[in-house]
C-alpha positions in Angstrom: 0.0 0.0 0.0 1.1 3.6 -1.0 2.1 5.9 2.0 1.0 9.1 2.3 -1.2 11.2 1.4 -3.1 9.5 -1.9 -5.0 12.8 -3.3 -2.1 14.8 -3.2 0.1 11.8 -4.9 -2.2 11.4 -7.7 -3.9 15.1 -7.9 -0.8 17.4 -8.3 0.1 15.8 -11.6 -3.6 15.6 -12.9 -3.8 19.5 -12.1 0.0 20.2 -13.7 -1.1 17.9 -17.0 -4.6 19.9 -16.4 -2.7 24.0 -16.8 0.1 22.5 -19.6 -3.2 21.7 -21.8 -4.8 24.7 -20.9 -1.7 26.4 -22.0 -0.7 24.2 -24.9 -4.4 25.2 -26.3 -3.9 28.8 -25.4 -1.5 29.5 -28.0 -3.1 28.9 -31.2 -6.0 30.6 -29.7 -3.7 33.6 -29.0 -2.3 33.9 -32.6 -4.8 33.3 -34.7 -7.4 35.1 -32.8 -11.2 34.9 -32.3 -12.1 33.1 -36.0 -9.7 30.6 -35.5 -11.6 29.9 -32.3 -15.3 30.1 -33.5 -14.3 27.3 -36.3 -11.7 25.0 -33.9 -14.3 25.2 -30.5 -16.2 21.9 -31.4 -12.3 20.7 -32.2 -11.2 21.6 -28.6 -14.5 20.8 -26.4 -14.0 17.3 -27.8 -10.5 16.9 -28.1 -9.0 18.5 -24.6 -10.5 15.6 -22.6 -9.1 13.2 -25.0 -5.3 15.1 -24.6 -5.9 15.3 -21.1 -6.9 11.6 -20.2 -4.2 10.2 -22.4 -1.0 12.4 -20.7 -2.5 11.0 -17.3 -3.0 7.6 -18.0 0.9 7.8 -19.2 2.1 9.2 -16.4 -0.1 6.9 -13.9 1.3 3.9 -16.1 4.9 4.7 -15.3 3.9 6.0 -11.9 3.0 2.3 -11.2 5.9 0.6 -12.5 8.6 2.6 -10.9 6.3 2.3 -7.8 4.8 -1.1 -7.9 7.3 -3.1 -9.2 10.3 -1.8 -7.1 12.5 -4.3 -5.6 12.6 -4.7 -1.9 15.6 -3.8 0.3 17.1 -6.6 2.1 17.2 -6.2 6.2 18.7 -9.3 7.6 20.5 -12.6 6.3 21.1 -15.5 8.4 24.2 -17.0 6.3 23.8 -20.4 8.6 19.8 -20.7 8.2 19.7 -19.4 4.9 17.2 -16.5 5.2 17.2 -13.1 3.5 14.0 -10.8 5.4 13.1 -8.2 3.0 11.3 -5.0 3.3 7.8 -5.4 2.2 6.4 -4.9 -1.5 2.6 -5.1 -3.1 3.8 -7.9 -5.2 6.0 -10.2 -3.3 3.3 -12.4 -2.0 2.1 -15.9 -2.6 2.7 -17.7 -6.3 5.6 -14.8 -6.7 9.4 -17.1 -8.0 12.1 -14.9 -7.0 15.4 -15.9 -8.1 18.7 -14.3 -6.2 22.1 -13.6 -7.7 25.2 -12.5 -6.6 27.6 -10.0 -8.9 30.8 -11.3 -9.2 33.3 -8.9 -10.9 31.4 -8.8 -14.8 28.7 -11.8 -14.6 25.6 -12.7 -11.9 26.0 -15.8 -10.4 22.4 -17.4 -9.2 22.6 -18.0 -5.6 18.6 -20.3 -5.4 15.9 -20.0 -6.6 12.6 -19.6 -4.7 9.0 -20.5 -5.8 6.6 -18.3 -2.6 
């Protein structure tokens, strides 16, 4: 589970994408003046919803693989019973294989390989 404070996480991005649009539209309508936006304002009703879902679901979908999919830091190993405790993580749960390697100089040697 996320820490912290969820509507701040999610809603200062949706407002930033929210005023880029918004300024990003602005333009044209600033240079080519009040025809060019009595012929374009079905164009930009329609289509600034569109812009604006799109750039969010983008940034939510990388939001949730940096976040989500992070690997867990390691706290403890017991070398003698052979147990790594990591910190905890959304998806390290049941049915999850984890496989652990060790670097060594220029290659990854596989230490075991676990089935949860």
């Amino acid at each position: 589970m996320r820490e912290g404070n969820n509507i701040a996480h999610f809603g200062k991005p949706f407002i930033a994408i929210a005023v880029a649009v918004a300024a990003l539209v602005a333009i044209p309508l600033m240079i080519f003046g009040e025809p060019f936006r009595q012929e374009s304002e079905l164009w930009f009703i329609v289509l600034i919803p569109h812009w604006l879902a799109i750039i969010y679901l983008i940034w939510l979908a990388f939001d949730f693989r940096t976040h989500s999919f992070a690997l867990p830091s390691v706290k403890s190993i017991e070398v003698d019973e052979w147990v790594i405790i990591v910190s905890k993580k959304e998806w390290l749960g049941m049915t999850v294989a984890v496989l652990l390697f060790k670097l060594e100089e220029n290659f990854e040697r596989i230490l075991c390989q676990v089935l949860l």
